[in-house]
NUFIDREN-665172 format. One record per residue: residue in one letter; x, y, z of N, C-alpha, C, O in turn. Coordinates in steps of 0.001 Angstrom, whole numbers, padded with zeros to 6 digits, always signed. Layout:
AXYZXYZXYZXYZ...
END
This chain:
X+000837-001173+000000+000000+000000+000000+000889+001246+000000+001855+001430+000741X+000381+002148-001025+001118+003656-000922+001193+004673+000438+000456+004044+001197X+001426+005295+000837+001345+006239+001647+001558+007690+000838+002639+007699+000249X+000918+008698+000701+000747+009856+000306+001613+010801+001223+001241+011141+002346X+002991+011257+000555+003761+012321+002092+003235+013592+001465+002880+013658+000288X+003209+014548+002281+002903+015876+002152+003733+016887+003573+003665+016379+004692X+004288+017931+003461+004710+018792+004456+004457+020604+003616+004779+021051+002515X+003781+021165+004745+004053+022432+004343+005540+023226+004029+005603+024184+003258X+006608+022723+004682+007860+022892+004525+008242+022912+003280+009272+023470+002900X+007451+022313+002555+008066+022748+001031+006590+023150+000235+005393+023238+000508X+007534+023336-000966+006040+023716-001880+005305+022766-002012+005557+021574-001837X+003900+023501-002480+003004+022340-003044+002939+021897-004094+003696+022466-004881X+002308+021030-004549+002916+020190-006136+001970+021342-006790+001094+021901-006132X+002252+021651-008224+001814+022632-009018+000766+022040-009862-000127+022726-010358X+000868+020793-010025-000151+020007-010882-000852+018733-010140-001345+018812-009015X-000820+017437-011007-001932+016752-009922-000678+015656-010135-000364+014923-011073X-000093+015917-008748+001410+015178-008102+001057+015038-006880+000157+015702-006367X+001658+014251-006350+002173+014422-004418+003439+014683-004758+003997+014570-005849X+003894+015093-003579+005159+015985-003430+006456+014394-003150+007622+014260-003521X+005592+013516-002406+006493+012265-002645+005405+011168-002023+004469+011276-001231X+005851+010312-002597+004887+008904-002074+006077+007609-001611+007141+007319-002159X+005378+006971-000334+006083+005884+000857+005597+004676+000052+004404+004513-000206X+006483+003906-000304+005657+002309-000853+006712+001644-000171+007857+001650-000623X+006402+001072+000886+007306+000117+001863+008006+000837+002760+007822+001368+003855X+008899+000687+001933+010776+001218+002692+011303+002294+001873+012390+002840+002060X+010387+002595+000864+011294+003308-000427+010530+004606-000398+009311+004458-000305X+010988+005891-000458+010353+007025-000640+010558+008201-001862+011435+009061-001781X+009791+008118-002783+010283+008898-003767+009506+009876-003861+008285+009930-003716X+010314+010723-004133+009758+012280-003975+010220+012980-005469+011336+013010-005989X+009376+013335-005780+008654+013983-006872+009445+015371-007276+009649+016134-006331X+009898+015768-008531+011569+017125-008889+010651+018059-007472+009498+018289-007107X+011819+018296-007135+011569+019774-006695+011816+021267-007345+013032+021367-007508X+011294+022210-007688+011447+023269-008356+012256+024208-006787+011927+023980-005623X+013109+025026-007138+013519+025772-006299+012507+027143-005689+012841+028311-005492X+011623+026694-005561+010386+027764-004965+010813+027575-003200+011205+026618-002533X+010521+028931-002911+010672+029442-001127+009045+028985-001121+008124+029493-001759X+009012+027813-000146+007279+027276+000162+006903+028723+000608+005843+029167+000165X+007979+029851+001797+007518+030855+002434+006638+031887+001208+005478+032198+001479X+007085+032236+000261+006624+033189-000604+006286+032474-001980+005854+033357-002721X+006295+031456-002531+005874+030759-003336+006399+031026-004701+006079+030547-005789X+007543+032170-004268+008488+032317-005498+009789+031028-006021+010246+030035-005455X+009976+031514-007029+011518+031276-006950+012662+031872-006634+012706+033086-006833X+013824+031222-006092+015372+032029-006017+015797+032496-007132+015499+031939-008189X+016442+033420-007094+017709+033511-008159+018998+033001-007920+019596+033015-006844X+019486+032432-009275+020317+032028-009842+021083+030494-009036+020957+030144-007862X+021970+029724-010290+022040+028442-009881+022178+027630-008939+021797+026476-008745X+023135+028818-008023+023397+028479-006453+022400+028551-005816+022466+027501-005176X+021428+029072-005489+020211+029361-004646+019330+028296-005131+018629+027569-004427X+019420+028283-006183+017992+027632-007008+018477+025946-006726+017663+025235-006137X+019540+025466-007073+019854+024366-006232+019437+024016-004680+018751+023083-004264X+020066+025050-003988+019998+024798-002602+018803+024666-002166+018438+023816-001354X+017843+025849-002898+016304+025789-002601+015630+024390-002848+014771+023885-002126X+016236+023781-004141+015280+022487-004389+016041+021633-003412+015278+020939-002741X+017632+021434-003060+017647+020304-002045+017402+020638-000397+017689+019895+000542X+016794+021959-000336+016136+022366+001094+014762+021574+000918+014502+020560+001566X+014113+022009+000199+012373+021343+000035+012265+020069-000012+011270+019577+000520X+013492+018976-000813+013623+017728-000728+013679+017118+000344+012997+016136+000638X+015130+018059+001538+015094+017645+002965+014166+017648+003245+013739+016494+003254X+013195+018600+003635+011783+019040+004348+011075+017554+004157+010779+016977+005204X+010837+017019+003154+010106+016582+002551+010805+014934+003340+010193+014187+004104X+011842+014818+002964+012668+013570+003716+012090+013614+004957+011211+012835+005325X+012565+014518+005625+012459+014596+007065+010752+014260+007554+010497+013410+008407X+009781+015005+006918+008382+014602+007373+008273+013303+007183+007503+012685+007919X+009089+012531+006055+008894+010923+005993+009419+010417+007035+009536+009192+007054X+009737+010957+007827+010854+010206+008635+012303+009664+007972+012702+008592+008427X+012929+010157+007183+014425+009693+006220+015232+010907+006628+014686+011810+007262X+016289+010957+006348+016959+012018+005604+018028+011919+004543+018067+010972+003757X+018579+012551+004538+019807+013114+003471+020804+012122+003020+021321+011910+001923X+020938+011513+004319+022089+009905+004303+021628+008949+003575+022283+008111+002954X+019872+009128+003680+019209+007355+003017+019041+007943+001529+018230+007241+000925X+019439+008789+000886+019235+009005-000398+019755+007611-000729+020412+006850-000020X+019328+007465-001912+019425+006651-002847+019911+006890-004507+020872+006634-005232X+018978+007355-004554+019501+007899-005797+018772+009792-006418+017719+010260-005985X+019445+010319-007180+019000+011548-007437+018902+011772-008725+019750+011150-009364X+017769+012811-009731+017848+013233-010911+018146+014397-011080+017928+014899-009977X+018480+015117-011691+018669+016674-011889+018724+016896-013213+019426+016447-014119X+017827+017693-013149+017066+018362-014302+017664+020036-014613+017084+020968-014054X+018601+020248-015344+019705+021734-015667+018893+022193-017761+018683+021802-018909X+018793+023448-016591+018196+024425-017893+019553+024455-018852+019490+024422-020081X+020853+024526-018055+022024+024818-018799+022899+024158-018013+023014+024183-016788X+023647+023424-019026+024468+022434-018418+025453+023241-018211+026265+022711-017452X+025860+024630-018644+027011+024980-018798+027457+025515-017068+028565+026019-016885X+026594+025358-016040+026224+025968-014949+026680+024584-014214+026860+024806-013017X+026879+023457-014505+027280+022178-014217+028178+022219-012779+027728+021699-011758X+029248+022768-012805+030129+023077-011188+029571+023690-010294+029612+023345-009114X+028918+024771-010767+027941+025643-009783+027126+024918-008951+027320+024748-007747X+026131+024453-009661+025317+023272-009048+025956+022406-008117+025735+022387-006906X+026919+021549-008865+027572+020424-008174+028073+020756-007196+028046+019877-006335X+028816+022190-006745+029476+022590-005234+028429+022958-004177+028600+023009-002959X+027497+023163-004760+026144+023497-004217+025820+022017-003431+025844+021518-002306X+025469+021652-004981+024977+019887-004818+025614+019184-002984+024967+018768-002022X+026961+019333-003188+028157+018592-002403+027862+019069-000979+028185+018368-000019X+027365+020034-000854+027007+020581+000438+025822+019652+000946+025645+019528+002158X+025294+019228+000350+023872+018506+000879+024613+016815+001350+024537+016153+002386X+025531+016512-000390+026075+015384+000185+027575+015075+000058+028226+015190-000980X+028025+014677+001222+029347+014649+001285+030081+013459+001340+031309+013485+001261X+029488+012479+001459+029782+010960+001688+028822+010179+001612+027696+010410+002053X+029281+008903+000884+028436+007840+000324+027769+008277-000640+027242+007437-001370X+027649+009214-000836+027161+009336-002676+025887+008316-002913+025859+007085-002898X+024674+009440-003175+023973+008763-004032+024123+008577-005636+024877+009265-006324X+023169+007391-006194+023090+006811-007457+022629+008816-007961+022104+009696-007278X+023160+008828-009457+022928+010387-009569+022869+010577-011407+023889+010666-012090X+021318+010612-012019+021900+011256-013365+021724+012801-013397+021148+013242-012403X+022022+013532-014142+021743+014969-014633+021821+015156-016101+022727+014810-016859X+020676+015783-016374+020778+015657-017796+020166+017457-018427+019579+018140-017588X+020332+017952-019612+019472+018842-019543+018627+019308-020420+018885+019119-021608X+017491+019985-020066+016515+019972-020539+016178+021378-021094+016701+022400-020650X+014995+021351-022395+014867+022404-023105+014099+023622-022210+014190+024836-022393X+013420+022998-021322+012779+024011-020410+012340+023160-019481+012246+021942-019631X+011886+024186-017874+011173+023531-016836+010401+024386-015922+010876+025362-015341X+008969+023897-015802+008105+024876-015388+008594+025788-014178+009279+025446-013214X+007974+027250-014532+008182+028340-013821+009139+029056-014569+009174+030261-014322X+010146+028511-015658+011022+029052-015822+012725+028461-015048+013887+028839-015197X+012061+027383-014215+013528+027111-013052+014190+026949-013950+013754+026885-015099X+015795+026810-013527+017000+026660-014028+017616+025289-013567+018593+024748-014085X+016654+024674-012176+016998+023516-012200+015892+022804-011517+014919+023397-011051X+016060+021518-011466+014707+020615-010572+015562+019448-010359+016319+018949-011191X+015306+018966-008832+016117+017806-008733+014921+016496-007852+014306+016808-006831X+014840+015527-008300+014406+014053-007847+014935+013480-007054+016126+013449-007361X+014639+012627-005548+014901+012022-004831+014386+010646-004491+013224+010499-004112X+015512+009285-004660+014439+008532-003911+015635+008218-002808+016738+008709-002565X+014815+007114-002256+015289+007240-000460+014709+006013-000051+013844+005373-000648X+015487+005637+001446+015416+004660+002175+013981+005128+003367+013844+006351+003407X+013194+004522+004076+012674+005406+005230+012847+004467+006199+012552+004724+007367
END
């Protein structure tokens, strides 16, 4: 059986998503767009806009009961790859050891305009 996660701590899904869904042990959570849940904007620029989507991801871990360590694996979704280090030193701050499974690829556009969106799944 699914479990439906939801936390105000991050944004709300923009379309007809959950923000992440529990099936067992496994928790996958749904891109995050770099929106402040507080003002429902977005950050500027790659550094922020990263950090913002792996802040909302934590949030989102954490109401499952997981965090940051049980990642598993991650997607990242780059308006411009050419922004690639930026991100990634960003990225490295969230994880520093044991490394999750990780693609990044990039894409012609992504709603709101973000510059990036990143996917999580996870242990709980």
């Amino acid at each position: 059986m699914k479990k439906i996660v939801h936390t105000d701590a991050a944004p709300a899904a923009i379309g007809p998503y959950s923000q992440a869904v529990l099936k067992g042990d496994t928790l996958y959570i749904s891109g995050q767009l770099p929106v402040d849940p507080a003002t429902g904007e977005l950050v500027d620029g790659i550094e922020a806009q990263t950090r913002q989507s792996l802040t909302n991801a934590k949030a989102i871990l954490e109401a499952a009961g997981s965090s940051l360590d049980k990642v598993c694996r991650t997607g990242v979704f780059m308006k411009d790859l050419s922004q690639f280090a930026q991100m990634n030193a960003v990225y490295a701050e969230f994880f520093s050891t044991a490394f999750p499974a990780r693609s990044c690829v990039q894409v012609a556009a992504l709603p709101k305009d973000a510059l990036v969106e990143i996917e999580l799944i996870a242990e709980v």
